[in-house]
N, C-alpha and C positions, 0 to 999 in steps of 0.2 A: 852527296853524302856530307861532305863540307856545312852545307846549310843545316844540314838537319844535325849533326854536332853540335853545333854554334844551339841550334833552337834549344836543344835539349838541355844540354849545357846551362844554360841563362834561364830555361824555367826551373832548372833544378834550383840554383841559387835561389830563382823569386822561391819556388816552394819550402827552402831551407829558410828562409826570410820573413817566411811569416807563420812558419809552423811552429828531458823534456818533461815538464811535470806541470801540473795544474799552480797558477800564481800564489805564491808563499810569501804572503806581506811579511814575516820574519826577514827578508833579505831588501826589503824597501826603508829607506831614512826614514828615523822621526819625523823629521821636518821637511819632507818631499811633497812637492806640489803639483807633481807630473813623475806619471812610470808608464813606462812599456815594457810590456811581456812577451816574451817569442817560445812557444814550447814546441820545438822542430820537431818531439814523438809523434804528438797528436795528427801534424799533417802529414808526416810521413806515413804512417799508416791508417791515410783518407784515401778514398776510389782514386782518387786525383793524384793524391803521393806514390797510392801504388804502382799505376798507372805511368808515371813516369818514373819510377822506380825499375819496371817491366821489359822497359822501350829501352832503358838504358842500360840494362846488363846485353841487350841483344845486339848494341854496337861496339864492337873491339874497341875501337880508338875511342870511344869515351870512358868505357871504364881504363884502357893504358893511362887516360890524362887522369884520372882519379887516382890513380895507384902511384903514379910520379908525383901527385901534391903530397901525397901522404908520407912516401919515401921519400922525396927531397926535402920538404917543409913540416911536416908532420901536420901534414891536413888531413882529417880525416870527416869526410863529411858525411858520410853514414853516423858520425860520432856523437853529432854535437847534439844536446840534450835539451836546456834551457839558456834562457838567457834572459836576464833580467833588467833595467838598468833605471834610476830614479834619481831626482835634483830639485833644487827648492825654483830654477826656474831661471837661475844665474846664468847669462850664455856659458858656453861652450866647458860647463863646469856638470859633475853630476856621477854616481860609482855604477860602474859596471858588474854584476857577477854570473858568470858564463859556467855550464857546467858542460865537459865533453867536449869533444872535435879535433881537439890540440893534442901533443903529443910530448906533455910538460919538458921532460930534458930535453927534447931539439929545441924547444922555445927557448930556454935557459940557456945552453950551447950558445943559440944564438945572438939573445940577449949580450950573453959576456964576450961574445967575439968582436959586439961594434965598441969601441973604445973610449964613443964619446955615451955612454949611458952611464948615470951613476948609480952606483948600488949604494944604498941603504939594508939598516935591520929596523925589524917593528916585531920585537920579542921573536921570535924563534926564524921569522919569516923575514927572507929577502926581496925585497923591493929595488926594481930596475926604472928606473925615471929619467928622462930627458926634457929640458926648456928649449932645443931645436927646433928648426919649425914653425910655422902660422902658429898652433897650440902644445903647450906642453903636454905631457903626458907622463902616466909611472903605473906598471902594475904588477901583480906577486902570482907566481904560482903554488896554488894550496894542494894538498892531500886528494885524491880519488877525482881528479880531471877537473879542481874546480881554481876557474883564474877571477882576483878582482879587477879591476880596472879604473883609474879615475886620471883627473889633470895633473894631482900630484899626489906626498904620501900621504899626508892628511887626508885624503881622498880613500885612498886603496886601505886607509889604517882602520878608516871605519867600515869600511865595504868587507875587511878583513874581520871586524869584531860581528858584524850581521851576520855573515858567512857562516859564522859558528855559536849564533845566538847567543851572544854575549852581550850586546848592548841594547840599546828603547830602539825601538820597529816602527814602522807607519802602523796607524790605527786603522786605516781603514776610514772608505767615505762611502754614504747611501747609494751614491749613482756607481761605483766599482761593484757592489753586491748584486745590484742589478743587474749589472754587466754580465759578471759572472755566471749566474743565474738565467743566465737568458739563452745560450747557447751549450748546447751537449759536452760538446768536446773545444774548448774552444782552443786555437792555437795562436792567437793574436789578441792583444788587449790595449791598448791606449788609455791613457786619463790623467785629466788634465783640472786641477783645482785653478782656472784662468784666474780668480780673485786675488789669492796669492802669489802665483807665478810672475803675474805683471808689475809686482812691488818689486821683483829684486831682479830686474832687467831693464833695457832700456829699450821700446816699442816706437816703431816709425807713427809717428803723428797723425798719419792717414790711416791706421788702423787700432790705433787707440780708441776711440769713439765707438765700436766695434767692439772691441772685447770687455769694452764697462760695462757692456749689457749683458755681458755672460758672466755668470757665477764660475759651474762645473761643465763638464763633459767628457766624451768616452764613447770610444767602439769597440766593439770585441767583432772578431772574424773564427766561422769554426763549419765544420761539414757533419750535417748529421740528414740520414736517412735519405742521401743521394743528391743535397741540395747543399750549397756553400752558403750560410745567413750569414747575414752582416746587421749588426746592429748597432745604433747610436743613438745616444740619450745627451739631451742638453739641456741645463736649466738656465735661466733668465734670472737677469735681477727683476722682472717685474713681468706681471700678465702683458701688460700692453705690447711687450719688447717678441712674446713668445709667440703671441699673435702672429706678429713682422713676421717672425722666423719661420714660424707652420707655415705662412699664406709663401713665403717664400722656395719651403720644400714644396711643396704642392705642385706649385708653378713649374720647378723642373723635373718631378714627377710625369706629370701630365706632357712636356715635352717629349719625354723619354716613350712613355705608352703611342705617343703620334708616331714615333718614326717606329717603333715596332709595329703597330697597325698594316708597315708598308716594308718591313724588312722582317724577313721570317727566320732567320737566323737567331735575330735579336727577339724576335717572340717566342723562340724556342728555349732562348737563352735564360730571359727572366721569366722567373716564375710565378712571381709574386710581388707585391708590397703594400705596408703598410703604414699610414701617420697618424699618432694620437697626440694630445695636447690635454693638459689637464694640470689650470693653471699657469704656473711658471715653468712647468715640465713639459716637455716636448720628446716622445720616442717613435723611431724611426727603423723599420725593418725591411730588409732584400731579401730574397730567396734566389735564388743563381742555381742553373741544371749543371751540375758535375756531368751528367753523361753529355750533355753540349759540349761542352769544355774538351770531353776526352776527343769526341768525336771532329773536334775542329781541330785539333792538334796532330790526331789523325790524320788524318787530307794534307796540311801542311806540311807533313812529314814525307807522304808519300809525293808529293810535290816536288820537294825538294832532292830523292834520291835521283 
């Protein structure tokens, strides 16, 4: 029982992790060169979500450990909705905005009980920050579950004016429409403008050479019609470069189809894929069985009692 807690447990996070509303470039920086999007509805209410949604009210002791994060901490992970978060590519810098999960006065509470946090105002809103720690951090809690986040206020001040559509937004790039576009419901998003993000960081030298070749790119993750697609787009600064990259996906494609050829699990599991190139664009699709998925968590479960 022990194990199968723990399993449950820890896919629920992964499922809360990469599942809430469809991406709102309104809440992404002007000048962001990379964003991720998490919309925890969309997978929560996928076969998959459900699914372990199902398994997990039918264990006492997992829903008790749910109900003491909620009541001790104000976690509530049936809660959390979306989560957003964008940067121009600067390490460990970039605003977070999270809607749902938290339980804003326990946060508060707690925020003003540690002693070393400082509180700040940025018009009506309080900002709690700290420079403790490997990285600083500071973030406010807003109206109707919604927290910003960033390294400091200047961070959270502007994460605070997007929040309520008051300041310049990301525009938006051709390979994110794509993205979006390409998957039903999608509950994960990645993108990444590498052209810009590599000017205002500092990149280990053995992977620099590597990322001059890439312009943009992006995956979005989403379940529709019993199958989990995954797709990723990447452009190239030049044909020749995309080439490299196709002849390279291919390669461990074709890896992948050999060992399924001899492990029937994994050919039950994938269902599909696909590589196109056209030019300096390169798109790449998976199809993954949700009922695989249910069905091997299954077994492991009954395993483990």
């Amino acid at each position: 029982m022990k194990k199968t807690l723990l399993s449950l447990l820890g896919l629920g996070f992964a499922l809360v992790s990469i599942s809430g509303k469809p991406l709102d470039l309104s809440k992404v920086s002007s000048n962001a060169n990379w964003l991720m999007h998490m919309d925890f509805d969309a997978m929560r209410n996928s076969e998959v979500g459900v699914f372990m949604r199902d398994k997990m009210d039918k264990i006492p002791e997992a829903m008790d450990r749910m109900e003491q994060m909620k009541d001790k901490y104000g976690v509530d992970l049936e809660g959390f909705s979306y989560l957003t978060m964008s940067g121009t590519g600067e390490k460990h810098k970039g605003i977070a905005i999270m809607k749902g999960g938290l339980d804003p006065d326990m946060v508060i509470d707690f925020a003003e009980s540690r002693g070393e946090l400082e509180v700040s105002r940025i018009g009506k809103q309080t900002v709690y920050s700290s420079d403790r720690g490997r990285h600083s951090m500071a973030f406010a809690a807003l109206k109707k579950g919604v927290f910003v986040g960033g390294p400091d206020a200047d961070y959270v001040s502007e994460g605070i004016m997007l929040s309520k559509g008051k300041t310049a937004s990301y525009n938006g790039h051709p390979i994110l429409e794509i993205l979006t576009n390409s998957v039903e419901d999608p509950g994960f998003i990645v993108f990444a403008d590498v052209s810009g993000a590599v000017k205002n960081t500092e990149i280990d030298s053995r992977v620099m050479p590597m990322l001059e070749k890439v312009k943009a790119g992006g995956m979005v993750i989403g379940e529709s019609k019993g199958l989990i697609q995954v797709v990723a787009v990447v452009e190239t600064t030049s044909e020749e470069t995309s080439k490299q990259v196709e002849a390279m996906i291919r390669g461990g494609m074709a890896m992948i189809d050999m060992r399924a050829a001899q492990d029937k699990r994994l050919d039950r599991f994938m269902q599909g894929h696909s590589i196109k190139r056209d030019g300096k664009m390169i798109w790449m699709k998976m199809k993954l069985s949700s009922d695989e998925i249910m069905d091997h968590l299954e077994k492991e479960m009954k395993k483990s009692v």
